[in-house]
C-alpha positions in Angstrom: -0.8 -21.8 -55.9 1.4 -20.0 -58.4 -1.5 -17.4 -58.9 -1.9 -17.0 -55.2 1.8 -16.1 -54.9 1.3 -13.9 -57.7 -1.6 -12.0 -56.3 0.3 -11.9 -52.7 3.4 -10.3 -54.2 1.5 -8.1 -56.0 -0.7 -6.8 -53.0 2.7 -6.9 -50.9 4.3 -4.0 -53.2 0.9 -2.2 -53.6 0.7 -1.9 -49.5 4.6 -1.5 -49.5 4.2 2.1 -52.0 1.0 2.8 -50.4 2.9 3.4 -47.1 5.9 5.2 -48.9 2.9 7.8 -50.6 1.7 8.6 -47.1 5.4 8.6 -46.0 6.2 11.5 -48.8 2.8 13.2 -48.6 3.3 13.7 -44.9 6.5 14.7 -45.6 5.5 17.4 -48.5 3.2 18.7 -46.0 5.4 19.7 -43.6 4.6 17.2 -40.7 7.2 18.0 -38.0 6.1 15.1 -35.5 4.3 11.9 -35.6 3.6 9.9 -32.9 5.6 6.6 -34.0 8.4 8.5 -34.2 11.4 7.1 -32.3 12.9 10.4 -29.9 16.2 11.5 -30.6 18.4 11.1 -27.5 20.1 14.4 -27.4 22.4 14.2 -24.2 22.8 11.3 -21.8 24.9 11.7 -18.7 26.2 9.1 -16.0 27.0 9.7 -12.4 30.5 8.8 -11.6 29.9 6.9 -7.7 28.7 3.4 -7.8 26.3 2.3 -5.5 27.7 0.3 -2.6 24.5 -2.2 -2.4 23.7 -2.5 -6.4 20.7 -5.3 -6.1 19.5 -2.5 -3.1 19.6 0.5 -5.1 18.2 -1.6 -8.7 15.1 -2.7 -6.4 14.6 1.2 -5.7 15.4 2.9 -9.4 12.8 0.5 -10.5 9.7 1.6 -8.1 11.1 5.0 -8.2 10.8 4.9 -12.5 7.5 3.2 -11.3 5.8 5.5 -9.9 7.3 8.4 -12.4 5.6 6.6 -15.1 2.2 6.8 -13.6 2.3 10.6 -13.0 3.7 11.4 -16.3 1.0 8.9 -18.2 -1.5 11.7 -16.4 0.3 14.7 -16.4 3.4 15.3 -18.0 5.2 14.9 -14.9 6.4 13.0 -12.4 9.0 12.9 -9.1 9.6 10.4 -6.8 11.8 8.9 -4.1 11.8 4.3 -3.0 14.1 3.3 -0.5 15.3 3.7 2.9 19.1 4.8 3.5 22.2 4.1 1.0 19.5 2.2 -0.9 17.3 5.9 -1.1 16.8 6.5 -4.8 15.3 10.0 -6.2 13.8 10.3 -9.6 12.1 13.0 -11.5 10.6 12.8 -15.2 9.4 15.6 -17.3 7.8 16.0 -20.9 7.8 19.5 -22.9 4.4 21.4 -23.2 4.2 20.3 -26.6 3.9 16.9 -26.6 0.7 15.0 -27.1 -0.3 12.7 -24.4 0.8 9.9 -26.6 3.8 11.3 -27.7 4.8 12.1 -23.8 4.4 8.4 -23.3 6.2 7.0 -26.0 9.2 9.2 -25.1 9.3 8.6 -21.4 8.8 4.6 -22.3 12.2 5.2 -24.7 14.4 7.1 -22.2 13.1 4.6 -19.4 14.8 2.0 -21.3 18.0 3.9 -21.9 18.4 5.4 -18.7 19.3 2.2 -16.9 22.7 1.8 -18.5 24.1 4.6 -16.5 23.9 1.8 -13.6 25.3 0.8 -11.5 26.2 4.5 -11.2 24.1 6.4 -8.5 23.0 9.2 -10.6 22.2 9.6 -14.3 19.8 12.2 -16.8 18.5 12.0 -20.0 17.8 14.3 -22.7 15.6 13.5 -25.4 13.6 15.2 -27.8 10.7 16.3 -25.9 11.1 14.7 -22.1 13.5 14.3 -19.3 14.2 11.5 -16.8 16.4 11.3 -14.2 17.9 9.4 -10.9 20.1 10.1 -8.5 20.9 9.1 -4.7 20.5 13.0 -3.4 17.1 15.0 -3.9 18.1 17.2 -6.9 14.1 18.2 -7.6 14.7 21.6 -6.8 18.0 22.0 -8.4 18.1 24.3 -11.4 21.7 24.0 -12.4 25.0 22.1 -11.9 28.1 21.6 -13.8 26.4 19.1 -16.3 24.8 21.8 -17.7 25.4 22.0 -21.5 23.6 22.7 -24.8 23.8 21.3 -28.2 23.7 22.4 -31.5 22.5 21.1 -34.7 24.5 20.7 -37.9 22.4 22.2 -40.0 23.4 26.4 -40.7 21.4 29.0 -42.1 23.4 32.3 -43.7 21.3 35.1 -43.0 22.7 38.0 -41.3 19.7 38.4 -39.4 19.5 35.2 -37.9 21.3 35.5 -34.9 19.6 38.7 -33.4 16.5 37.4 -34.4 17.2 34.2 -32.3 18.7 35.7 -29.4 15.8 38.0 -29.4 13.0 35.5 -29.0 14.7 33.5 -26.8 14.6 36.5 -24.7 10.9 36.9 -24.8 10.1 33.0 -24.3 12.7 32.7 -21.3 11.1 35.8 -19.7 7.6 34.8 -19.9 8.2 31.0 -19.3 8.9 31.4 -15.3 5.2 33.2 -15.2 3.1 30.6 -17.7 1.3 27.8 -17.2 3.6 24.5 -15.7 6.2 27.2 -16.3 5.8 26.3 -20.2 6.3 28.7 -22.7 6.5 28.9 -26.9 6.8 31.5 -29.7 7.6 32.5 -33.2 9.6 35.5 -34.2 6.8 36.7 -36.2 4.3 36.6 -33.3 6.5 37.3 -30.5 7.0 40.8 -29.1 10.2 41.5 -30.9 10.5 43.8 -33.5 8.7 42.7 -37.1 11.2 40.0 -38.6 13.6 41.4 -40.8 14.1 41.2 -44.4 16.0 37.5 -45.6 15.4 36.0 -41.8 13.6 32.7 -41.6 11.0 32.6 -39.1 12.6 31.2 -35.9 10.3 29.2 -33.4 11.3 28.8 -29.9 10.0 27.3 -26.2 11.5 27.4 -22.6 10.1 25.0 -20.0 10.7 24.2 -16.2 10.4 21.3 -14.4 7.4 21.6 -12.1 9.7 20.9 -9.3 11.0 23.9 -9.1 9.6 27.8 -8.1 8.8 30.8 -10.2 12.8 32.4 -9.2 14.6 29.1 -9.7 12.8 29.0 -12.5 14.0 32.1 -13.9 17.9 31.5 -13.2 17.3 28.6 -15.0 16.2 29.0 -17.9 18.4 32.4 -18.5 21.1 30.4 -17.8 20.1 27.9 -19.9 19.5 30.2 -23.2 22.9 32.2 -22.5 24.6 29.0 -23.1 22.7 28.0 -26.0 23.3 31.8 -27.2 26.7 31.9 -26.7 27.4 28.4 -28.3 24.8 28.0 -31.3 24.4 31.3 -32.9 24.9 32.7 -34.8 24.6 29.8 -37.5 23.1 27.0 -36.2 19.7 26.2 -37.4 18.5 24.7 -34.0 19.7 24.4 -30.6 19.1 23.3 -27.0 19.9 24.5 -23.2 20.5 21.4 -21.3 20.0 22.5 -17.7 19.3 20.2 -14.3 15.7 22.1 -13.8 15.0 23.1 -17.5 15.1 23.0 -21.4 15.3 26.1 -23.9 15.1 25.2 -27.1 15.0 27.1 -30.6 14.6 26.1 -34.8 14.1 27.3 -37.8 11.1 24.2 -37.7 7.7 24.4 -36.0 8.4 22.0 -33.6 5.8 22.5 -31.2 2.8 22.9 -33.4 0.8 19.8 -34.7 1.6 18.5 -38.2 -1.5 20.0 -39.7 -0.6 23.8 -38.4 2.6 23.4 -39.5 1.7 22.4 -43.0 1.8 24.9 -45.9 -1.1 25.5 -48.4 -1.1 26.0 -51.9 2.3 25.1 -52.9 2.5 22.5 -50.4 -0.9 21.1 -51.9 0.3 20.8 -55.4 3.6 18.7 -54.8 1.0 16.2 -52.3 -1.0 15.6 -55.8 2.2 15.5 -57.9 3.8 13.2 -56.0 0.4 10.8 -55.3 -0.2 11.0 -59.0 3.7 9.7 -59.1 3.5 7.0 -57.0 0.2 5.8 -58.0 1.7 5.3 -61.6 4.6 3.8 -59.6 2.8 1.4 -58.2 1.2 0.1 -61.5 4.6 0.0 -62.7 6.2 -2.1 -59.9 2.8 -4.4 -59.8 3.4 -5.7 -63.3 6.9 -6.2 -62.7 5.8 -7.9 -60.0 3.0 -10.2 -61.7 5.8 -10.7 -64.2 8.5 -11.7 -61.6 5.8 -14.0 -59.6 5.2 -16.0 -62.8 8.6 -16.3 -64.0 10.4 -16.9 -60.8 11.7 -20.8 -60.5 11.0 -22.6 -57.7 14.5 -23.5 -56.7 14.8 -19.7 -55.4 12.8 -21.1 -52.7 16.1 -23.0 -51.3 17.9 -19.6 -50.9 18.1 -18.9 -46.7 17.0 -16.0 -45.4 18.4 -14.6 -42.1 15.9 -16.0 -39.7 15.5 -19.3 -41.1 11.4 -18.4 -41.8 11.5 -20.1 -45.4 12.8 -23.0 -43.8 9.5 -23.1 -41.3 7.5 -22.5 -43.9 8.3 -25.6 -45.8 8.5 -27.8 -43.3 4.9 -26.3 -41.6 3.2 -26.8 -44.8 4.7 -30.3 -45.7 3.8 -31.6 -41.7 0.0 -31.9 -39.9 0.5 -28.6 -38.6 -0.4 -27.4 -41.9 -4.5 -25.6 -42.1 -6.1 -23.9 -45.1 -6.9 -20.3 -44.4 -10.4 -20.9 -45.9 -11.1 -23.7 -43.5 -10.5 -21.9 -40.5 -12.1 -18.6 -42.1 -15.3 -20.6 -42.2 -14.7 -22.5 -39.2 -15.2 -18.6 -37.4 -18.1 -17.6 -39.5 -15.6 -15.1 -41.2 -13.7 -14.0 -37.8 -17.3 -12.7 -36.6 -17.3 -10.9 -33.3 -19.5 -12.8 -32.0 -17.2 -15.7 -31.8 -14.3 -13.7 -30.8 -12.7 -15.0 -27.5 -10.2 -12.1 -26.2 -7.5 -9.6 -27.5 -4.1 -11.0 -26.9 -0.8 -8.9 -27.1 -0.1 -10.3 -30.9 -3.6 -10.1 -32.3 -7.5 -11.5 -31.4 -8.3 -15.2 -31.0 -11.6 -16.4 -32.3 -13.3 -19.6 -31.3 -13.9 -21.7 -34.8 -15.7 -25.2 -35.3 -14.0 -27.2 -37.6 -16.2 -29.4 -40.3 -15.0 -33.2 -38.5 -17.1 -31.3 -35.2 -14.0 -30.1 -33.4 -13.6 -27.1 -31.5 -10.4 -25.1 -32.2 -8.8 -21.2 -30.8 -7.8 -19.5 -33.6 -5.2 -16.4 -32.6 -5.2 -14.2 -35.7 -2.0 -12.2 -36.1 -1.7 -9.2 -38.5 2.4 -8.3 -39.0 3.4 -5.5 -40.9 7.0 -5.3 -39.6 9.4 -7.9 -39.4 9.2 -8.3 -35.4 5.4 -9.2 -36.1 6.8 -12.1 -38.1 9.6 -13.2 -35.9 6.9 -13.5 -32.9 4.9 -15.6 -35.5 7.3 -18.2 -36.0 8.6 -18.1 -32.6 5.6 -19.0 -31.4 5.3 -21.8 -34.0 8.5 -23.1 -33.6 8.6 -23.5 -29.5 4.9 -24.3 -28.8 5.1 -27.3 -31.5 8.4 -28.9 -29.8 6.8 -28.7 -26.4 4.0 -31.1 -25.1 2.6 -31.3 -21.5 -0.7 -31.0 -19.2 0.0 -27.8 -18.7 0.8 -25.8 -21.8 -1.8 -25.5 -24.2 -1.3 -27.7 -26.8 -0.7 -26.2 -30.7 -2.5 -28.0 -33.3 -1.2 -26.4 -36.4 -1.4 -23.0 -38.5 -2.3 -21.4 -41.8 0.9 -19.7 -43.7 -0.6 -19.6 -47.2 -3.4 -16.7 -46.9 -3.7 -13.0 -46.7 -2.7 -13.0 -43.1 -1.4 -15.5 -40.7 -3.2 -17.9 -38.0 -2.3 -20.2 -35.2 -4.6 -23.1 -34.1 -5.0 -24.4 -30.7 -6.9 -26.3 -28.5 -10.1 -24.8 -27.3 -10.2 -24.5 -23.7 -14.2 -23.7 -22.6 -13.2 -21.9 -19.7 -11.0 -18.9 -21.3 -8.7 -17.5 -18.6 -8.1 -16.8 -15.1 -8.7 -13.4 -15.1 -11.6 -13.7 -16.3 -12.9 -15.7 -13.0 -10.3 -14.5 -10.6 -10.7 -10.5 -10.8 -14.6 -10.8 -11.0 -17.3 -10.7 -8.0 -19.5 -13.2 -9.2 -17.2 -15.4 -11.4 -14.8 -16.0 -9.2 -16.8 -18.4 -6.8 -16.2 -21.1 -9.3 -12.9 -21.5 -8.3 -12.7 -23.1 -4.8 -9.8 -23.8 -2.5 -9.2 -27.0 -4.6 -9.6 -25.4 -8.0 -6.7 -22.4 -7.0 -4.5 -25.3 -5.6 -4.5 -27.4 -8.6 -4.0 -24.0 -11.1 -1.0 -22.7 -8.5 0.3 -26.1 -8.9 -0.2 -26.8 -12.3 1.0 -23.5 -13.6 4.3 -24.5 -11.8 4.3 -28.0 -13.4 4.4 -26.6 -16.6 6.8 -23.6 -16.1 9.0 -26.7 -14.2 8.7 -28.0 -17.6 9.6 -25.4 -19.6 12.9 -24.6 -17.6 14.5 -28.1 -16.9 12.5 -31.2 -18.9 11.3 -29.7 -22.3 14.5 -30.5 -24.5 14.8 -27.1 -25.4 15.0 -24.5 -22.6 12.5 -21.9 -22.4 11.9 -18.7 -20.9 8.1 -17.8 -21.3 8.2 -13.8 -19.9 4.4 -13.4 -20.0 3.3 -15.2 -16.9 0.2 -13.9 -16.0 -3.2 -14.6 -15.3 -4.4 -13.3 -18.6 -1.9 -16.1 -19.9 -3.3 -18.9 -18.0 -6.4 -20.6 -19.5 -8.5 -23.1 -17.9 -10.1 -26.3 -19.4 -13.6 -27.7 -18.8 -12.5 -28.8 -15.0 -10.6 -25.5 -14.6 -7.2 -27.1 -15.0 -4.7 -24.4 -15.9 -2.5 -24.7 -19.0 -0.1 -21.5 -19.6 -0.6 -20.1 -23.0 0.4 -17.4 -25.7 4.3 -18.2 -26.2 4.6 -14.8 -28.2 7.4 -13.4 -26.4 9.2 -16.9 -25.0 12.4 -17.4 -25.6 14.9 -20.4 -25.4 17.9 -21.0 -23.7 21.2 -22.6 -25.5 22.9 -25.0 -22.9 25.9 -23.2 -22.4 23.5 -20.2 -21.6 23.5 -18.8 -18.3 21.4 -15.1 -19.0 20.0 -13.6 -22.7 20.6 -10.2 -23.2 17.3 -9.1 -24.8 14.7 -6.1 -25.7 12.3 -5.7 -22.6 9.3 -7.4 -23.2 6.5 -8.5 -20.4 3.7 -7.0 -18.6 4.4 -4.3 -16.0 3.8 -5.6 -12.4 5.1 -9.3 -13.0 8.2 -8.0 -14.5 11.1 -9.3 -12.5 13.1 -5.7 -11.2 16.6 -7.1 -12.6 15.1 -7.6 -15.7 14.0 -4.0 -16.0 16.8 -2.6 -15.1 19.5 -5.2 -16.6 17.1 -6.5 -19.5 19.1 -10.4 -18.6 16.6 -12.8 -18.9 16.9 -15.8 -16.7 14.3 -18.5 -15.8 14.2 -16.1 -12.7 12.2 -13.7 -14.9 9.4 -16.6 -14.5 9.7 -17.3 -11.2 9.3 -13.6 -10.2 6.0 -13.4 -12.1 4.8 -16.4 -11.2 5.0 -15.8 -7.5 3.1 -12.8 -8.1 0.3 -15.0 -9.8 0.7 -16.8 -7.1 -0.6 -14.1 -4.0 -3.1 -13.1 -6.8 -4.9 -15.8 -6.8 -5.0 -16.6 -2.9 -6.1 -13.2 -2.0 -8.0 -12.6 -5.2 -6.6 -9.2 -5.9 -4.8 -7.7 -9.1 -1.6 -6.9 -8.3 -1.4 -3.8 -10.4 -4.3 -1.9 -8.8 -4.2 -2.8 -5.5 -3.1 0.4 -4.4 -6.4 1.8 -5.6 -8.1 -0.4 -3.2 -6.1 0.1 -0.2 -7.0 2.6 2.5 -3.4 1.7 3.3 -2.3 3.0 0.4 -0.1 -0.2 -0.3 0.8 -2.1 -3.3 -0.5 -6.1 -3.0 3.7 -7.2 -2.1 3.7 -4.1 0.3 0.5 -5.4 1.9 1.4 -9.0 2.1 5.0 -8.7 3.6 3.3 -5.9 6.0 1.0 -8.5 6.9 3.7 -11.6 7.3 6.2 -9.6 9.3 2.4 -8.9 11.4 1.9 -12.8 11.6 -1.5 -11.9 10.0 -1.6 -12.9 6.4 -4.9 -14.8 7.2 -6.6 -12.0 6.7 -5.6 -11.5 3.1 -7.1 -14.8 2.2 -9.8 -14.5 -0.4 -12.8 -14.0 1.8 -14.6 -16.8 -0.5 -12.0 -19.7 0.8 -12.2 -18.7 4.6 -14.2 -21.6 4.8 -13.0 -24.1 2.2 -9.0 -24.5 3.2 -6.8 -24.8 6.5 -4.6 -22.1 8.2 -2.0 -24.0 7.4 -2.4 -25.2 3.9 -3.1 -21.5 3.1 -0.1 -19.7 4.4 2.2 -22.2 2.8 0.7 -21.2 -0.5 1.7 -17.3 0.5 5.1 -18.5 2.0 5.8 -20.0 -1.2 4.1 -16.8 -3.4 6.5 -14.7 -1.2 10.0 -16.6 -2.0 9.3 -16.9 -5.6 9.0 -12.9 -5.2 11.9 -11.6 -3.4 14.0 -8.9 -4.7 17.0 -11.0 -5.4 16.8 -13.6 -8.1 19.6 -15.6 -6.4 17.0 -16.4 -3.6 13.8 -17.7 -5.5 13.7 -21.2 -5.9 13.4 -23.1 -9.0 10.3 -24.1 -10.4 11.1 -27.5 -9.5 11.6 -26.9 -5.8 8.5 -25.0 -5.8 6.7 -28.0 -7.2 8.1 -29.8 -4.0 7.1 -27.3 -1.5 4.1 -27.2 -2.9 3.3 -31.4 -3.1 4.7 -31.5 0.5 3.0 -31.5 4.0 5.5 -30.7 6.7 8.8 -29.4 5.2 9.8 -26.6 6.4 10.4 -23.7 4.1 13.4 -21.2 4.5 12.3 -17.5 5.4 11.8 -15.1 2.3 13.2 -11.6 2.2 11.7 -8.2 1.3 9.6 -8.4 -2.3 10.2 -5.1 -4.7 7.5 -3.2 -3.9 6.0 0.4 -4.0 4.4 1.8 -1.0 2.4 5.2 -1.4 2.7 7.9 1.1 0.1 10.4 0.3 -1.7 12.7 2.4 -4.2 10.4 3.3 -2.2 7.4 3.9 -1.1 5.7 7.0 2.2 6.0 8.1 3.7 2.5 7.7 6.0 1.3 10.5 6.8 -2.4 9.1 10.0 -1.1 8.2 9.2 -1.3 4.4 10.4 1.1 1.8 8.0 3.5 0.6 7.7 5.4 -2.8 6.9 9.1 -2.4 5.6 11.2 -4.6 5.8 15.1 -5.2 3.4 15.4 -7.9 0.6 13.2 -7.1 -0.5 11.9 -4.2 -3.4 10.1 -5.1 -3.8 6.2 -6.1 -2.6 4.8 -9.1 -3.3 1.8 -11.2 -1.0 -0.2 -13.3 -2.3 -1.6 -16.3 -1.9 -5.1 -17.7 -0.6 -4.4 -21.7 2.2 -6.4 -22.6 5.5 -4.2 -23.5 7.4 -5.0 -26.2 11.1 -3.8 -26.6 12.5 -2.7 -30.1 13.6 -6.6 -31.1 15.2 -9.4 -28.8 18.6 -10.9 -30.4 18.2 -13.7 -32.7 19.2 -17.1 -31.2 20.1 -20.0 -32.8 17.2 -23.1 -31.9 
């Protein structure tokens, strides 16, 4: 054991100074961008009115920031407008020409998560390095300036003389040629711009204007003039970079190639030559520190293991390996033919599980987590720590782990039938599960989460309810899985304030905007599982598959306030279940999914409604929902509100990854 410890450390600090060689070589080469990058927030500003119906207006920001995020995934930009009224929100988001797809994405996804602390304000922007988002109760898309106009200036100076008229010059040239370019994007250098050759001492100066698409070629123009006088007039002449803040645009200039990919940007020979130095460096580093490390490994006393770290891991770890939750990583690597493929049972949102046979005969999931940060380990013994204090028919049951190899692995109980989606969401598949079947899983699934909120002995807050999360044993009863991103509850807790962290579409809207988790949270997404599985339609592409041009909540509460809902029903149970027992399943999808968590029901009351025959059960209110209104949609006269867009007016699909936030607050078990 003392060897294996040895060998871990050792390949612990061999990965660690691999990762700080790429970090320096990367660096040395003159990278300017990488895509894990986290973007710099360069301005945020908050509207000063508050909005008179808050829950209202929070439904609307989050379909407005909805539908943003599907444009921008596909384009670079989005606008938008959800609501009816006081409740009307507009939003608009925007990334810079030089942003990789990927990079566009990440930066959106960070100022999406920012920009909701300017609520309950009606209005708010947000800069960042490389995209714009922002809401407001008026339609500002065509506005190209206003008095929060500003620029901002980096501390960094350069001394040249020439430095000034140099920058002022190309901003001239990109600001003139931006209005007429391509998504009214443009980018230069002083050495390849039209300006005079670069003068003697001057560092090259790189530069870009860009528009929002919102706006015309002349609004376009005011804009971004206006925008680079103020940058002008406040950064130069010694600032080494600088940005024009405007309502319709971004100018922006640097003595850094900030628009061109790392490799363009990288210098050659000299550039080269400290890359080798410094591998050769660290290479011998690494020797260094591995010895010191075999040397530390063998001499270190066991007793250090008493010392507490800040999470209480070391703790788990003891107490796993001394208990029966305790597996041999060999065993279970043989037990999956060496993680082969072949036996590999799905991709979950913390790593792959594998189905393994154990020698005794038994059948066993094995989910195979890789962590290189610390979140990665937290989620690890998270998981470990609720699942194993938690036991009922309807959670899948942990049997133990392996702590003590290269990487770590969860065992539980293999259930035959995998998931739901993998019957519910497919043609043929899905005629396994009959009227009876769904019943039982709808019920089930709210046994457990019943469980989970008020019996377990600790309280807990799963936040990935989905059909993806629901497995299904050899009679296709449901037991709700992968406990990843659960948290639990103290008992003087009435909300956690936590990272976002879910699956877009089941994500309750005041937890989006807010990021308070309640048992609510669940509720919300499980009342969405809920009219998935009667009308056997995903919720996050259902606007793809309406002529409508409705989301699946839109549809259904166009369809109840219709008195038609019947004809949402799964065409495969027309014949298997009653009027009757069939809208009570949607009346009951429908309350757990209303905008306003104060109006769901508990999970215990739904398990009531659900068990009984003739009570009567109150009359929901309006679900969240996002309602397309494209050109070739119909106009919708229910009375809904409607989400529409400026840049896109086609379909759009959501997909079903799970989002993590940066890292939830520690809480005390």
């Amino acid at each position: 054991m003392q060897r294996r410890r040895c060998s871990l450390a050792a390949a612990a600090a061999l990965r660690c100074l691999l990762l700080v060689v790429v970090a320096v070589a990367d660096d040395a080469g003159g990278a300017t961008a990488t895509a894990t990058a986290t973007p710099v927030i360069l301005a945020t500003v908050c509207g000063n009115t508050t909005a008179a119906d808050q829950e209202g207006f929070d439904v609307s920001f989050v379909n407005a920031l909805e539908l943003i995020y599907q444009n921008v995934t596909r384009s670079g930009f989005g606008a938008a407008a959800s609501g009816e009224g006081a409740d009307t929100v507009y939003g608009l988001g925007q990334c810079m020409g030089y942003l990789s797809p990927t990079d566009c994405q990440l930066c959106y996804a960070q100022s999406r998560v920012k920009l909701p602390h300017c609520l309950p304000a009606t209005g708010g922007r947000i800069y960042l390095d490389g995209c714009f988002l922002r809401f407001g109760a008026d339609n500002f898309t065509a506005v190209a300036t206003d008095t929060s106009d500003t620029a901002v200036c980096s501390n960094a100076t350069v001394s040249s003389p020439a430095f000034a008229a140099t920058s002022a010059a190309l901003l001239r040239n990109v600001t003139a040629a931006a209005p007429g370019s391509r998504d009214y994007y443009y980018s230069a250098s002083s050495s390849s711009s039209s300006s005079s050759a670069l003068p003697s001492g001057a560092p090259r100066v790189y530069a870009a204007a860009q528009c929002w698409r919102s706006l015309n070629a002349s609004t376009c123009a005011a804009c971004v003039a206006s925008a680079r006088d103020r940058v002008v007039g406040r950064c130069l002449p010694r600032a080494a970079e600088g940005y024009g803040l405007n309502a319709g645009c971004v100018v922006r200039y640097s003595t850094q190639p900030f628009y061109l990919p790392a490799n363009a940007a990288a210098a050659a020979g000299t550039s080269t030559r400290h890359i080798i130095i410094v591998v050769i460096a660290s290479v011998f580093s690494a020797l260094a520190v591995i010895g010191m490390a075999l040397v530390w490994a063998k001499m270190r006393n066991r007793r250090s293991d008493h010392h507490d770290d800040m999470d209480g891991s070391s703790e788990i770890i003891r107490t796993i390996a001394a208990s029966h939750l305790s597996f041999k990583y060999e065993e279970l690597r043989k037990a999956t033919d060496d993680f082969n493929q072949i036996n590999k049972l799905g991709q979950g949102g913390y790593g792959s599980v594998y189905k393994g046979v154990l020698l005794d005969g038994r059948e066993i999931a094995i989910k195979r987590l890789f962590f290189n940060t610390r979140q990665w380990a937290d989620q690890f013994f998270n998981e470990v720590r609720l699942v194993s204090q938690v036991q009922h028919k309807n959670l899948v049951k942990l049997l133990g782990c392996s702590i003590e190899g290269p990487e770590s692995l969860l065992v539980y109980e293999y259930l035959c039938n995998t998931s739901l989606d993998h019957y519910l969401f497919d043609a043929f598949k899905k005629t396994a599960l009959d009227w009876e079947r769904r019943f039982e899983i709808i019920l089930g699934t709210a046994e457990g989460l019943s469980y989970l909120h008020n019996a377990s002995e600790i309280r807990i807050i799963h936040r990935d309810i989905k059909a993806s999360n629901i497995l299904l044993d050899e009679r296709f009863r449901p037991k709700i899985a992968d406990f990843g991103l659960a948290r639990n509850f103290m008992e003087d807790q009435s909300h956690l304030s936590t990272g976002l962290a879910g699956t877009f579409g089941y994500m309750a809207p005041e937890y989006i905007v807010h990021g308070q988790l309640t048992e609510k949270a669940d509720i919300y997404s499980y009342g969405v599982l809920v009219l998935e599985i009667i009308t056997g339609r995903k919720s996050h592409n259902s606007v793809a598959s309406s002529a409508e041009g409705h989301s699946l909540l839109s549809l259904i509460w166009k369809h109840y306030n219709e008195g038609t809902l019947m004809e949402l029903l799964d065409p495969n149970l027309r014949e298997q279940c009653t009027d009757e027992g069939a809208l009570k399943v949607f009346h009951v999808g429908l309350l757990c999914a209303q905008a306003s968590p104060n109006l769901r029901p508990p999970m215990w009351k739904v398990v009531e409604m659900l068990g009984s025959r003739n009570k009567e059960l109150p009359r929901p209110t309006q679900p969240p929902f996002i309602n397309i209104k494209g050109s070739n949609a119909k106009s919708d006269s229910s009375g809904s509100s409607s989400l529409k867009s400026n840049s896109d007016k086609s379909p759009f699909s959501l997909n079903q990854l799970s989002v993590s936030g940066v890292q939830a607050r520690k809480l005390k078990s």
